[in-house]
MITIBA-814900 format. One record per atom (N, C-alpha, C): residue in one letter; atom name; z, x, y negated. Coordinates in Angstrom, 3 decimals. Each point is the difference from the previous one (the first is absolute). Example, Ala and Ser with C-alpha at 12.3 -4.5 7.8 and 13.67 -1.06 7.14 Angstrom:
2
(site 'a','N',(7.800,13.190,5.690))
(site 'a','CA',(0.000,-0.890,-1.190))
(site 'a','C',(0.000,0.900,-1.200))
(site 's','N',(-0.720,-0.350,-1.050))
(site 's','CA',(0.060,0.820,-1.190))
(site 's','C',(0.730,-0.770,-1.090))
# end
This chain:
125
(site 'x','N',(-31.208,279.597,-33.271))
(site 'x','CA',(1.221,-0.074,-0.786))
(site 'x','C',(-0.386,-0.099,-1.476))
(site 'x','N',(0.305,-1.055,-0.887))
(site 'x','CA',(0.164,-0.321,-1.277))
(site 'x','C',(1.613,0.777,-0.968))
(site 'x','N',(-0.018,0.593,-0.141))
(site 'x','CA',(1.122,0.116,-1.259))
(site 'x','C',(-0.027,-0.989,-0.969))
(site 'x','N',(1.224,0.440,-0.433))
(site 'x','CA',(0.755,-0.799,-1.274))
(site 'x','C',(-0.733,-1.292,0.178))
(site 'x','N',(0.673,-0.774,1.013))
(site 'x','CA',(-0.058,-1.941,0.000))
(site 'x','C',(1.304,-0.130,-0.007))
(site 'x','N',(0.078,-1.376,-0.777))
(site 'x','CA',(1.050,-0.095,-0.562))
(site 'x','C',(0.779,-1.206,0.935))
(site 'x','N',(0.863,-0.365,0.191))
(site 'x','CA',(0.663,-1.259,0.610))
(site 'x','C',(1.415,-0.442,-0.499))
(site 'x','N',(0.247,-0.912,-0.969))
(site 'x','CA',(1.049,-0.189,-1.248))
(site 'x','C',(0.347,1.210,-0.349))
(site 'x','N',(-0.597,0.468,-0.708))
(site 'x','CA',(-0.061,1.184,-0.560))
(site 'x','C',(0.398,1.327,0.560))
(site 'x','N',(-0.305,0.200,1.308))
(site 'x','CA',(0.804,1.150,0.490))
(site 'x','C',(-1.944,0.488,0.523))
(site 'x','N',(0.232,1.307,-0.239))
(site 'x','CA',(-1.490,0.669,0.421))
(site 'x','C',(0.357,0.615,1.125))
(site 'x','N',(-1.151,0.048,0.728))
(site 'x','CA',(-0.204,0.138,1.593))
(site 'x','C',(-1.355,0.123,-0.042))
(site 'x','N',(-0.297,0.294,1.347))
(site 'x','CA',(-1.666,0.198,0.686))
(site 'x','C',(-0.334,-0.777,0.738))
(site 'x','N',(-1.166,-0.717,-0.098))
(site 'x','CA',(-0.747,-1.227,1.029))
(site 'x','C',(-0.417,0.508,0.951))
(site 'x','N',(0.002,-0.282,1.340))
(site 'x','CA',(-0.681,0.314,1.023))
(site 'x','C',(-0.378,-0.810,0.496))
(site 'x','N',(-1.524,0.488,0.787))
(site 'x','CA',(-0.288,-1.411,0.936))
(site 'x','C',(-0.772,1.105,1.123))
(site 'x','N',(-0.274,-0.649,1.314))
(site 'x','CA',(-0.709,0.465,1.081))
(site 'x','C',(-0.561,-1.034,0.900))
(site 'x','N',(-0.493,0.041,1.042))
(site 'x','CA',(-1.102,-1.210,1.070))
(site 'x','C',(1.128,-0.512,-0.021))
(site 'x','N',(1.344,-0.314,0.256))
(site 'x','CA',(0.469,-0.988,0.586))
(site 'x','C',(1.309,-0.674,-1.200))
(site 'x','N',(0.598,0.890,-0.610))
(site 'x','CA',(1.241,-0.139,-1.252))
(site 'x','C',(-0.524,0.064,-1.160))
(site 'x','N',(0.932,-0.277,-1.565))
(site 'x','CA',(0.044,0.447,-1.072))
(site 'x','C',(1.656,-0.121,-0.462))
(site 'x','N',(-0.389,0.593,-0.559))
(site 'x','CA',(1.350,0.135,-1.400))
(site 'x','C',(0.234,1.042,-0.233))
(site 'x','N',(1.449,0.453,-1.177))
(site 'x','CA',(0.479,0.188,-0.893))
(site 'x','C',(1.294,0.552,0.176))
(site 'x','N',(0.181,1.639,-0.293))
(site 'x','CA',(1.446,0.268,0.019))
(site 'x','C',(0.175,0.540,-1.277))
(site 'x','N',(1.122,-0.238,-0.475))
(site 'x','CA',(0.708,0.462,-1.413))
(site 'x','C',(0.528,0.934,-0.542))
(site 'x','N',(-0.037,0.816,-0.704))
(site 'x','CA',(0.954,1.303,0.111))
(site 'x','C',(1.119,-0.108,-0.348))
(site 'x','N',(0.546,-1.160,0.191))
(site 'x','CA',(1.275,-0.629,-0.019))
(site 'x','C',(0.583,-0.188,1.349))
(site 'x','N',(-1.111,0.080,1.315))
(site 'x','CA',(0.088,-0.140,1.577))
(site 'x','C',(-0.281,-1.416,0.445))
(site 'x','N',(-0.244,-0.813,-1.034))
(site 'x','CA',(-0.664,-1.765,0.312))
(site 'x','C',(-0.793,0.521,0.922))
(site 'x','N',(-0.520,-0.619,0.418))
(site 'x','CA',(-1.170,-0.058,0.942))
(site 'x','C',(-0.596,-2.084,0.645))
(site 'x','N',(-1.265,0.141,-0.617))
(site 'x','CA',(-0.364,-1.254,0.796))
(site 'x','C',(-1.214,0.310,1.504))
(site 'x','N',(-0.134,-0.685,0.549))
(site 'x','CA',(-1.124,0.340,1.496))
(site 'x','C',(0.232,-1.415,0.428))
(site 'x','N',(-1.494,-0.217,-0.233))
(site 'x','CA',(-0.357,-1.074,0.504))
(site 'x','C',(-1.554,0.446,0.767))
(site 'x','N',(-0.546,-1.232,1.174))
(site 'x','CA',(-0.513,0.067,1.067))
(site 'x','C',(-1.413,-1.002,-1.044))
(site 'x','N',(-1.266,1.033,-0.177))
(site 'x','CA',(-0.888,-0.208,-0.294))
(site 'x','C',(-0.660,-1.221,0.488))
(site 'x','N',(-0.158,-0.621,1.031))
(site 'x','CA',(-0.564,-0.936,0.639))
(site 'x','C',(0.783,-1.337,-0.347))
(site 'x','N',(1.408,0.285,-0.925))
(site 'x','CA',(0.678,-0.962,-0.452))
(site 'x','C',(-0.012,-0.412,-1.287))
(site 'x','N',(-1.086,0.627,-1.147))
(site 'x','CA',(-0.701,-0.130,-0.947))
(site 'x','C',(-1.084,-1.218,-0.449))
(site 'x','N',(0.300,-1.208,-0.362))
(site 'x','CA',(-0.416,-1.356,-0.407))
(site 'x','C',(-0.639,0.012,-1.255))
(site 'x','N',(0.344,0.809,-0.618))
(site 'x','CA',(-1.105,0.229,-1.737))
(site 'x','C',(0.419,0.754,-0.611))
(site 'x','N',(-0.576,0.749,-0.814))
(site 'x','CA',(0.337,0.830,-0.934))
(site 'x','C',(-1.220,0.546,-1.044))
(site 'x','N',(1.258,-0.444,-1.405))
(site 'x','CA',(-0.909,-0.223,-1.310))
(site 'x','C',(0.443,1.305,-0.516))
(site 'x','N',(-0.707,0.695,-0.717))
(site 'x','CA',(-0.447,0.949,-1.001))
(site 'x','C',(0.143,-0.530,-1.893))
(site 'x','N',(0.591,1.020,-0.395))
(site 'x','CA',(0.105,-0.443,-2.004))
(site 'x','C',(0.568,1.125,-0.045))
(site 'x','N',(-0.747,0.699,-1.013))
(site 'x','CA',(0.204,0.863,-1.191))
(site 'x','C',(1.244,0.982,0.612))
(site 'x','N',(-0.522,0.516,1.154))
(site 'x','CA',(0.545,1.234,0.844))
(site 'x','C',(1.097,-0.540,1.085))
(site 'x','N',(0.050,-1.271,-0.170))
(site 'x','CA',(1.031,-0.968,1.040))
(site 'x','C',(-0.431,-0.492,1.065))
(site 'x','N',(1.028,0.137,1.367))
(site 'x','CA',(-0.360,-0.839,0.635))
(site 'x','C',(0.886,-0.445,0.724))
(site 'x','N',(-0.370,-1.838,0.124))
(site 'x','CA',(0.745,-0.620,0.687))
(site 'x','C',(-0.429,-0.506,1.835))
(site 'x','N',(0.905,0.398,1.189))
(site 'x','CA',(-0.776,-0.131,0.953))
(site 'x','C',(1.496,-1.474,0.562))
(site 'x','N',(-0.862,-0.825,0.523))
(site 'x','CA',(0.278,-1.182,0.443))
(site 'x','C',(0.360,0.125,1.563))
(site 'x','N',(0.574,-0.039,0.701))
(site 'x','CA',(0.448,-0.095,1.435))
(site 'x','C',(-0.275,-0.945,0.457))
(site 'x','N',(-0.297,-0.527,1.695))
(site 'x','CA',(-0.015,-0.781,0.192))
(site 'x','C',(1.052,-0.909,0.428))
(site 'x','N',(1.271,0.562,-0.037))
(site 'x','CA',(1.242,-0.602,0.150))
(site 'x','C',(0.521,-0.724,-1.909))
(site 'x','N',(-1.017,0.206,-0.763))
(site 'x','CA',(0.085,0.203,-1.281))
(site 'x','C',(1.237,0.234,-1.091))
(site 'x','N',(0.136,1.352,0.495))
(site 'x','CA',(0.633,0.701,-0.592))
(site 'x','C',(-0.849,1.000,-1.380))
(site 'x','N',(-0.266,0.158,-1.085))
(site 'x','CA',(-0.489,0.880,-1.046))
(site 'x','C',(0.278,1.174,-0.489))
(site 'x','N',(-0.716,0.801,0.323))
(site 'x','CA',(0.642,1.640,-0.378))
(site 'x','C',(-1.087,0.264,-1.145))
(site 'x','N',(0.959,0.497,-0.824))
(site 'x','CA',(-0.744,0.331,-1.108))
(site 'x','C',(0.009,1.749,-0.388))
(site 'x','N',(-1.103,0.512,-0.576))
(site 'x','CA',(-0.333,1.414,-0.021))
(site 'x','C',(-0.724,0.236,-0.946))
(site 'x','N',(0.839,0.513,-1.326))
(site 'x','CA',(-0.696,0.605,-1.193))
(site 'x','C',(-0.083,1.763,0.210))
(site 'x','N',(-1.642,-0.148,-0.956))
(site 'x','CA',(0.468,1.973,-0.521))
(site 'x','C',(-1.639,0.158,0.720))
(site 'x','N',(-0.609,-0.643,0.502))
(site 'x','CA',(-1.614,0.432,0.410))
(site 'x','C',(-0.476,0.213,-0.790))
(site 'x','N',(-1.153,1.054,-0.114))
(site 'x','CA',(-0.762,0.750,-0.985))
(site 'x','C',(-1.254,-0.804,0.198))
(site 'x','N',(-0.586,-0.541,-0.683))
(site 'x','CA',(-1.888,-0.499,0.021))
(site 'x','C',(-0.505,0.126,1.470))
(site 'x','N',(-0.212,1.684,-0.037))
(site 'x','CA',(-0.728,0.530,1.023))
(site 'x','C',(0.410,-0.476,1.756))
(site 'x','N',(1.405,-0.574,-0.240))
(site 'x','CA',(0.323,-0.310,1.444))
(site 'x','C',(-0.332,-1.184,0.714))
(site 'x','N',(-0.870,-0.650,-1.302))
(site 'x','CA',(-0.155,-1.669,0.989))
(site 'x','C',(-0.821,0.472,0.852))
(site 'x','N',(-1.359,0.164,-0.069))
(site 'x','CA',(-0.782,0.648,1.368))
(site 'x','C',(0.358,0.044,0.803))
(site 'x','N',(0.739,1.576,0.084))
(site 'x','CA',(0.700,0.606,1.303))
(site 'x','C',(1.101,-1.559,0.339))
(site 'x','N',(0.796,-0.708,-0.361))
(site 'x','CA',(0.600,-0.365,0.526))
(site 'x','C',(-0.249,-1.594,0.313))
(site 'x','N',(-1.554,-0.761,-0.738))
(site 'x','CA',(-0.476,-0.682,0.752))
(site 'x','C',(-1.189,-0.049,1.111))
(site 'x','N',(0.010,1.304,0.543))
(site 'x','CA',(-0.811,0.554,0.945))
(site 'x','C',(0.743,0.348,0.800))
(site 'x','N',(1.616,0.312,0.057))
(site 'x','CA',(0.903,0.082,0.532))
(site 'x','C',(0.123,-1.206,1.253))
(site 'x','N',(0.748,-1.034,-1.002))
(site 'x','CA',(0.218,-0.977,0.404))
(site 'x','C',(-0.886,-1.328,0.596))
(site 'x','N',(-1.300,0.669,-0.778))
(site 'x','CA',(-0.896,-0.858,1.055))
(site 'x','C',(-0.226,0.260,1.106))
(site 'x','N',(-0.371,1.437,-0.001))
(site 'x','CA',(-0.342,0.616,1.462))
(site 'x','C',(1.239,-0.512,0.995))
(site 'x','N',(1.232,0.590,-0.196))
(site 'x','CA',(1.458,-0.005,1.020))
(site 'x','C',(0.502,-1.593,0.141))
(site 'x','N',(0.069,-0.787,-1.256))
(site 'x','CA',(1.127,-0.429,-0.136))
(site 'x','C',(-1.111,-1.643,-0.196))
(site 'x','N',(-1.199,0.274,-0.054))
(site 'x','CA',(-0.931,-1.429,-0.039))
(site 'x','C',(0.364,-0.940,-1.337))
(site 'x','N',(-0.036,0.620,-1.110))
(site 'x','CA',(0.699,-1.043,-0.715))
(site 'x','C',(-0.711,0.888,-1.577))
(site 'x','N',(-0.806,-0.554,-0.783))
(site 'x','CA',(-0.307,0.330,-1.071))
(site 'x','C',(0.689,0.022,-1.375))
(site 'x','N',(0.134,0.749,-0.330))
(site 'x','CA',(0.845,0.195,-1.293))
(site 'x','C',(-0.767,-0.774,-0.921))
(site 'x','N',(0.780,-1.043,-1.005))
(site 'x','CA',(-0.605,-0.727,-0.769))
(site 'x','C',(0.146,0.840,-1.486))
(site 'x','N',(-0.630,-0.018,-0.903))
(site 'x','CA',(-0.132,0.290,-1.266))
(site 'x','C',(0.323,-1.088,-0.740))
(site 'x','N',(1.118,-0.272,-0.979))
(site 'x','CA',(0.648,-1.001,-0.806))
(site 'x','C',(-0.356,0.901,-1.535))
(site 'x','N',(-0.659,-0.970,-0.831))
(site 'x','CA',(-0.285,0.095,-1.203))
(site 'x','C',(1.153,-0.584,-0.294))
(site 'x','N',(-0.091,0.481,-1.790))
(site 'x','CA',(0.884,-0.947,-0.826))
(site 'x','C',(-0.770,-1.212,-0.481))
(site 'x','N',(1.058,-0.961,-0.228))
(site 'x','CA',(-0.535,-1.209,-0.570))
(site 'x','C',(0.796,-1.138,0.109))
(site 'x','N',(-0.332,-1.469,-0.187))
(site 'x','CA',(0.591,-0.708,-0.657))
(site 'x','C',(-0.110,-0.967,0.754))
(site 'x','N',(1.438,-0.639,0.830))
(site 'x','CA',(-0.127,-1.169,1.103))
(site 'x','C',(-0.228,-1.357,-0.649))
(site 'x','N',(-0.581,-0.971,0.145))
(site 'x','CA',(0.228,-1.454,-0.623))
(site 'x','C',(-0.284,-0.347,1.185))
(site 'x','N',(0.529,-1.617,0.222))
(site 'x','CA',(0.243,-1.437,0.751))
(site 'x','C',(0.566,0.661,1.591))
(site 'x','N',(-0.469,-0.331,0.563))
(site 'x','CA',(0.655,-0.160,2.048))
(site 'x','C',(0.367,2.036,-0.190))
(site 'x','N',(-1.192,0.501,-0.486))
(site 'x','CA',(0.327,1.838,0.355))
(site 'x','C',(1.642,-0.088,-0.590))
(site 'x','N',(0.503,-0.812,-1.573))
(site 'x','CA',(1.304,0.571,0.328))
(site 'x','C',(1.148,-0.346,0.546))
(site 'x','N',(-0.499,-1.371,0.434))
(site 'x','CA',(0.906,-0.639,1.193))
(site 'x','C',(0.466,0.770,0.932))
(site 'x','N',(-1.116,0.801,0.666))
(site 'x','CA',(0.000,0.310,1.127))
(site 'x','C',(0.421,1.521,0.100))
(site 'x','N',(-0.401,0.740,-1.409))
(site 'x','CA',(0.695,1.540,-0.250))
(site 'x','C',(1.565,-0.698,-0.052))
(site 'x','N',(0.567,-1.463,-1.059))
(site 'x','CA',(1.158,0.575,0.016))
(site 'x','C',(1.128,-0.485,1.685))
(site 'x','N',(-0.685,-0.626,1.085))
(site 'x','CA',(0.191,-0.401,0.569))
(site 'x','C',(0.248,1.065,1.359))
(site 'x','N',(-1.177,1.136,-0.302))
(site 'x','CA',(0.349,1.222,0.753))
(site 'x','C',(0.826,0.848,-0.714))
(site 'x','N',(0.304,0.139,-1.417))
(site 'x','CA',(0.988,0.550,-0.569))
(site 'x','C',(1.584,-0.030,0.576))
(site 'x','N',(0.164,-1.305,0.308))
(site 'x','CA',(1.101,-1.138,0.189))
(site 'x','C',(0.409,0.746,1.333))
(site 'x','N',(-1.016,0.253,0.910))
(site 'x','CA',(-0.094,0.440,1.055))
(site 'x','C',(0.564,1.257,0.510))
(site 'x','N',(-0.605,1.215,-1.009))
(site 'x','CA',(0.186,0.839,0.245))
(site 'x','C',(1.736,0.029,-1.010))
(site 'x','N',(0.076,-0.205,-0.727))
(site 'x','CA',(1.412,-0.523,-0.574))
(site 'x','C',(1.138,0.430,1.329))
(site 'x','N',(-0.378,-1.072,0.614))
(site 'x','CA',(1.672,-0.667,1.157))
(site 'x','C',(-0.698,1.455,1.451))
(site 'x','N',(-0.834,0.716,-0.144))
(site 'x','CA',(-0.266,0.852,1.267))
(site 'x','C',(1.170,1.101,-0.774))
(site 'x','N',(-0.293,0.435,-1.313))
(site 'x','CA',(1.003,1.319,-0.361))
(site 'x','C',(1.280,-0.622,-0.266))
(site 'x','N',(0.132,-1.020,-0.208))
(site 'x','CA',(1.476,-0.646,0.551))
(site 'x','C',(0.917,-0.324,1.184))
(site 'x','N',(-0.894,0.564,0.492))
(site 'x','CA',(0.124,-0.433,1.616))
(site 'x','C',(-0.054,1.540,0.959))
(site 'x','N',(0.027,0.791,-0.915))
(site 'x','CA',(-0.427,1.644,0.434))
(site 'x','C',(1.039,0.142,-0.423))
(site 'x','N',(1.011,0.915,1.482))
(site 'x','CA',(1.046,0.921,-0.153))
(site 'x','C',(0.100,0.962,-1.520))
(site 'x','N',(1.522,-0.450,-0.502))
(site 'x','CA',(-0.466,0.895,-1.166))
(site 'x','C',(0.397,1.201,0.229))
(site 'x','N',(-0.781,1.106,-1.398))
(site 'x','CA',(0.159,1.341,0.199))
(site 'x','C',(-1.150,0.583,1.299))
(site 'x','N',(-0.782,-0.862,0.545))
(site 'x','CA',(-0.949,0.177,0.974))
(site 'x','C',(-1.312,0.685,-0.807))
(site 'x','N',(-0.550,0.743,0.891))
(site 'x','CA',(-1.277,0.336,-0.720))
(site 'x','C',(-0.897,-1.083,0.061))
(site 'x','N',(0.040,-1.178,1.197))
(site 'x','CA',(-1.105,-0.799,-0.117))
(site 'x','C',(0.466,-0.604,-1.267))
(site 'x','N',(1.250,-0.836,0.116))
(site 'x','CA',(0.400,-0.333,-1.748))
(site 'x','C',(-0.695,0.282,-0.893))
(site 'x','N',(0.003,1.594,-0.511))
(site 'x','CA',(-0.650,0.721,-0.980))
(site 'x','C',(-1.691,-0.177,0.075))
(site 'x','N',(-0.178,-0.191,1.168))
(site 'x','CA',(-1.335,0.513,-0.165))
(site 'x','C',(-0.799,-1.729,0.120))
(site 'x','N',(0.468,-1.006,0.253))
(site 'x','CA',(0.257,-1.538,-0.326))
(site 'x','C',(0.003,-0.431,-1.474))
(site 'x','N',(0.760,0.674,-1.067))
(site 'x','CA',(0.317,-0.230,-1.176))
(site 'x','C',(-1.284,0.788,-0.825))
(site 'x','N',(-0.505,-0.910,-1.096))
(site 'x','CA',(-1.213,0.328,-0.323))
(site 'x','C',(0.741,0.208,-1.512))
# end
């Protein structure tokens, strides 16, 4: 269990185990999703975004430094899928085609998410 992660701004605790992860709110949100249904997931500056394979995007601020480890040792072991590390920096030619093209993407998914939903919230970056 992680404290204080954030999901559109409402703080909650991350959980993950061999087979699930997610996120309930002390608001009573709650996300649970099925680990083996995990397609990528990038890491930035205490963030993380995990990719579905139905590709849906849940996003999860409020990680402390110390948790990438534990939680890409996590997810490699259970969930087969390596947590990527995203630096900052500066897209030129096809990279920003193609960022704004998955932008575009993820755009029409939280448009397309029941509103007032936690996936909604947790969709909206």
């Amino acid at each position: 269990v992680i404290p204080a992660v954030y999901v559109d701004g409402c703080s909650g605790q991350f959980r993950a185990n061999t087979d699930r992860f997610g996120w309930k709110g002390w608001d009573g949100s709650v996300i649970e999703e099925d680990g083996l249904a995990v397609k990528a997931v990038q890491w930035r500056d205490g963030k993380i975004r995990i990719l579905l394979t139905g590709g849906d995007l849940l996003a999860f601020d409020g990680f402390d430094p110390d948790h990438f480890d534990t939680l890409w040792l996590h997810f490699r072991t259970y969930y087969k899928v390596v947590i990527k590390r995203v630096k900052k920096g500066t897209l030129t030619g096809e990279a920003v085609d193609d960022a704004w093209g998955w932008l575009e993407e993820q755009a029409d998914l939280v448009d397309a998410a029941p509103a007032g939903s936690a996936m909604k919230k947790a969709r909206e970056l």
